[in-house]
C-alpha positions as CSV (number, residue, x, y, z in Angstrom):
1,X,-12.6,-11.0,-4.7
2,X,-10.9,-7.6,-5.8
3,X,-14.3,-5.5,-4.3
4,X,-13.5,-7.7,-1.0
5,X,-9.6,-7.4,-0.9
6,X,-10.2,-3.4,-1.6
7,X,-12.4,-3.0,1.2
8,X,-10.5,-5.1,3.6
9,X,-7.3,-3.2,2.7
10,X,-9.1,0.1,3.4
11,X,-9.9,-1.7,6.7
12,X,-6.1,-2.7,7.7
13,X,-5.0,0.8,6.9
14,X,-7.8,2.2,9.2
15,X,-7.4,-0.1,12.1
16,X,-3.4,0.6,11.7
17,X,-3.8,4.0,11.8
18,X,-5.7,3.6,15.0
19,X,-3.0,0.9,16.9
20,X,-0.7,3.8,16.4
21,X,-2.1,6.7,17.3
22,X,-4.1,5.2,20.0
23,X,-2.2,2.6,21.4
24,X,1.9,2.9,20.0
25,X,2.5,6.5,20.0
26,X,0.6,7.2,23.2
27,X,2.8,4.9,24.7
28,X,5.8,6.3,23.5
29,X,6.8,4.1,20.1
30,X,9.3,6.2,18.3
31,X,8.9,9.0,20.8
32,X,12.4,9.4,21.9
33,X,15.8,10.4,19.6
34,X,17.6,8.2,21.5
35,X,18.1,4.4,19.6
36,X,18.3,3.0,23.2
37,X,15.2,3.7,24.5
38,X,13.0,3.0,21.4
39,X,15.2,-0.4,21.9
40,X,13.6,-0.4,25.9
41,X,10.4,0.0,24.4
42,X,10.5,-2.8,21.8
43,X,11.5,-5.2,24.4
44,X,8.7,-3.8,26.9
45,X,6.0,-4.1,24.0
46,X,7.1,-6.7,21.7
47,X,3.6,-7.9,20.9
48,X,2.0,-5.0,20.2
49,X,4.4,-4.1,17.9
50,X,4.9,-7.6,16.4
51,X,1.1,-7.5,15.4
52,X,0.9,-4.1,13.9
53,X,4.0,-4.9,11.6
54,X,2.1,-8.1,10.8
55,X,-1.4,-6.4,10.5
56,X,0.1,-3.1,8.1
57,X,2.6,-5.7,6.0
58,X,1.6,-9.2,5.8
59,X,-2.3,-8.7,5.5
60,X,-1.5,-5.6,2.8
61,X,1.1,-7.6,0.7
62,X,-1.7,-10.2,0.0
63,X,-5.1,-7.8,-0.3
64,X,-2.9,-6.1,-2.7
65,X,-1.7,-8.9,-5.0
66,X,-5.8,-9.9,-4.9
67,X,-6.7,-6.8,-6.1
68,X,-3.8,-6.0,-8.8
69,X,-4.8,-9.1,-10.4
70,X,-8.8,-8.0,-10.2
71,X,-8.0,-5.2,-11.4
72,X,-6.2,-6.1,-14.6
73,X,-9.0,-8.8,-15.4
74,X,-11.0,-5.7,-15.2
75,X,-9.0,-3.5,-17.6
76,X,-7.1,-5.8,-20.0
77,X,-9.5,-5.3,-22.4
78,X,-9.7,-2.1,-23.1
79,X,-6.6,-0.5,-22.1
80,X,-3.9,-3.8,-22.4
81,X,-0.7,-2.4,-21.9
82,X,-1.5,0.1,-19.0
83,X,-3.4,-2.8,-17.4
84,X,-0.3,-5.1,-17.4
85,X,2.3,-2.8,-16.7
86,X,0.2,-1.6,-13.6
87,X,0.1,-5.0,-12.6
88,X,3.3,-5.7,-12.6
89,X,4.2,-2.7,-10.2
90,X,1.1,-3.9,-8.3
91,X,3.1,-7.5,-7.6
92,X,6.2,-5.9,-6.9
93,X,4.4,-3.5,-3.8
94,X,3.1,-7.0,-2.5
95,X,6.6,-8.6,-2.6
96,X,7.5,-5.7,-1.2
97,X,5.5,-5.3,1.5
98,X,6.3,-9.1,2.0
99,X,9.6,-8.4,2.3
100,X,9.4,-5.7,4.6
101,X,7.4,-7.5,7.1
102,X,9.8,-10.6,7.2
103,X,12.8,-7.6,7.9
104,X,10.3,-6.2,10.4
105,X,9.3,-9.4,12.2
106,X,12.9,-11.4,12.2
107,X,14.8,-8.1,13.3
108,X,12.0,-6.9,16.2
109,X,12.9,-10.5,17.0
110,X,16.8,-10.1,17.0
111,X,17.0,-7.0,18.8
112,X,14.5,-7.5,21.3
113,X,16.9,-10.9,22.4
114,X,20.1,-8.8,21.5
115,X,19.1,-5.7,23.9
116,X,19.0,-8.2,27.3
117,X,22.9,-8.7,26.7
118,X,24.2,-6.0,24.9
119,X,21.3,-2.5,24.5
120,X,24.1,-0.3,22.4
121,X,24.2,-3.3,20.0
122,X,20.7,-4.0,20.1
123,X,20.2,0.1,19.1
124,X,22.7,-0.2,16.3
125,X,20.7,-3.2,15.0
126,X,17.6,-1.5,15.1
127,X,18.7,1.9,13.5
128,X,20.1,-0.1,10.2
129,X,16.5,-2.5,10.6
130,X,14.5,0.5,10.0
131,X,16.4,2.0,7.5
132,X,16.2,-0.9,5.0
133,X,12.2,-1.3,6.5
134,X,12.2,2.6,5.2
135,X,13.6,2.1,1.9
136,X,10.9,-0.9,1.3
137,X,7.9,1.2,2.4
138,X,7.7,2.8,5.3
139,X,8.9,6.0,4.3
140,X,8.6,6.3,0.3
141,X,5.2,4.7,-1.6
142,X,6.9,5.1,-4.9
143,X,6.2,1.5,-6.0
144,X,2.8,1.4,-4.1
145,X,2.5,5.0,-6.2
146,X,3.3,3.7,-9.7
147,X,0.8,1.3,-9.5
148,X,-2.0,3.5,-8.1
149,X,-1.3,6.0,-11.0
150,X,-1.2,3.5,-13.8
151,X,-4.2,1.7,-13.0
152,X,-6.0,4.7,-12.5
153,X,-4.8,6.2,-15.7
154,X,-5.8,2.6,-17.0
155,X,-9.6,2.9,-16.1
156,X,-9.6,6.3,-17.3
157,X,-8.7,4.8,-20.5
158,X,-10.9,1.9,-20.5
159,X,-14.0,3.6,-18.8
160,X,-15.1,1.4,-16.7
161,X,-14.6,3.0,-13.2
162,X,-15.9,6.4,-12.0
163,X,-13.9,9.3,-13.1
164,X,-13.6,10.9,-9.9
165,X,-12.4,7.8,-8.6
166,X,-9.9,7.8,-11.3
167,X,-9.1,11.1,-10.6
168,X,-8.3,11.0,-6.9
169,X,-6.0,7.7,-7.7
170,X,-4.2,9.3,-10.2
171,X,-3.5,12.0,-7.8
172,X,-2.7,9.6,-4.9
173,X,-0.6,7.8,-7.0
174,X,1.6,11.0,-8.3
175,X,1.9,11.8,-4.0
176,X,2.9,8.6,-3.5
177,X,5.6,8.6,-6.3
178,X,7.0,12.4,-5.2
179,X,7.1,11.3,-1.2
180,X,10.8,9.7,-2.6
181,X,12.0,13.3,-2.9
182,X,13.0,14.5,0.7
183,X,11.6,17.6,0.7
184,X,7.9,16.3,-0.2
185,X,8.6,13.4,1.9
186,X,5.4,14.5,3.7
187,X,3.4,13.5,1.1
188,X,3.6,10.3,2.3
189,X,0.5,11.0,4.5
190,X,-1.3,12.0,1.8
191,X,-0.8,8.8,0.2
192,X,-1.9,7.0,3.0
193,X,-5.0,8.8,3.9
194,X,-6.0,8.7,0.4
195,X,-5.4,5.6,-0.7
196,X,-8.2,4.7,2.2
197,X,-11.1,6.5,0.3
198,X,-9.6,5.2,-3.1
199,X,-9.7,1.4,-1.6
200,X,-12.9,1.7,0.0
201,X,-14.5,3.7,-3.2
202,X,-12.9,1.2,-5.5
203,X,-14.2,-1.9,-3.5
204,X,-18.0,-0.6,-3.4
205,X,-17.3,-0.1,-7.5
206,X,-15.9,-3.2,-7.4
207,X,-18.8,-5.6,-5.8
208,X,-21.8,-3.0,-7.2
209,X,-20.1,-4.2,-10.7
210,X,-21.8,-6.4,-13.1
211,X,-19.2,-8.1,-15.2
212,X,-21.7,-9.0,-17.7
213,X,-22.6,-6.0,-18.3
214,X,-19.2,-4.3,-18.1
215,X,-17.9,-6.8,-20.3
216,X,-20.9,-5.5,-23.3
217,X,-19.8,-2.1,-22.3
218,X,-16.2,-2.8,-23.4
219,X,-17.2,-4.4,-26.7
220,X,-19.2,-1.6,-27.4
221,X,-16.4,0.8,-26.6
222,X,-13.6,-1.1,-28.6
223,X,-15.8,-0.9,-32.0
224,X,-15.9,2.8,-31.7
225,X,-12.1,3.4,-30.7
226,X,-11.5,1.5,-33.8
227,X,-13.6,3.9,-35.9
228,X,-12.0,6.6,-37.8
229,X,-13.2,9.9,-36.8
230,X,-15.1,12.1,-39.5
């Protein structure tokens, strides 16, 4: 299930990425300054919009809680207390990005039915929406960071993944964390675009896995880190 839910994720982001840039932004989603006519083009392309939030939220929060908990059946063995406290910050992105798509989805809602009696309210509605939808995710990946580095830094420890892979999440995972800071916000992007080839790398791993044979290779590996050094 987590080699599935890591290659499906990798997916979503892809086919995201592609409803706004080819379809959103062309059409002039977030194009304009001015709140009232991003309002305008809400209403005018409620859909569209409702499906992406649904598509880059919904569909992430639970590929993500899938493969969190893969991930630390995977690890717990050798590296236990990296393994659960990535977890945990794995849980908390998918509540997260649950959260943000039930702001996302109940305010396009609200504003979209506000703007036909009153636009200026309907704009003042929609800048505080997508703040809050900012703070959860769209605009930092701290939490969706912390979890990327600690589980990377996890199957460094335990040995079990590729070390390049490892490597480029750790990396990710520090980008993600550093996008809070305003000035790096740009990093952002990078998280993005690399968490695709770490979710797509990690979900061939994943399903090319044998767990009987990783499982030997931990029991071999925990004798030795036992073993005094000479």
């Amino acid at each position: 299930m987590g080699g599935i839910a890591a290659l499906t994720q990798a997916a979503v982001y892809v086919v995201a990425m592609v409803l706004f840039l080819g379809i959103l932004i062309p059409a002039g989603y977030g194009a304009s300054t001015d709140p009232m006519q991003n309002v305008a083009f809400l209403a005018d392309n409620q859909t569209a919009v409702y499906v992406v939030n649904v598509l880059v939220y919904v569909a992430s929060s639970v590929l993500v809680a899938i493969l969190a908990l893969a991930l630390y059946n995977l690890l717990k063995a050798s590296s236990p207390v990296l393994a659960q406290t990535a977890t945990v910050f794995g849980l908390i992105w998918a509540g997260v990005l649950m959260a943000a798509a039930m702001i996302a989805s109940i305010g396009l809602t609200t504003v979209v039915d506000l703007y036909s009696q009153d636009p200026a309210q309907a704009a003042s509605l929609w800048m505080a929406i997508e703040v809050v939808q900012d703070g959860l995710g769209g605009g930092t990946e701290i939490v969706g960071g912390i979890w990327v580095l600690l589980a990377s830094l996890a199957a460094l420890r335990a040995g079990v993944l590729p070390r390049v892979l490892n490597y480029l999440g750790a990396v990710i995972g520090a980008a993600g964390i550093v996008s809070v800071i305003p000035v790096l916000g740009g990093l952002v992007d990078l998280f993005g675009l690399g968490a695709i080839v770490w979710f797509a790398w990690l979900g061939i791993v994943l399903l090319r896995t044998n767990p009987s044979a990783l499982k030997a290779q931990q029991t071999q590996q925990e004798p030795a880190a036992g073993r005094p050094s000479s």
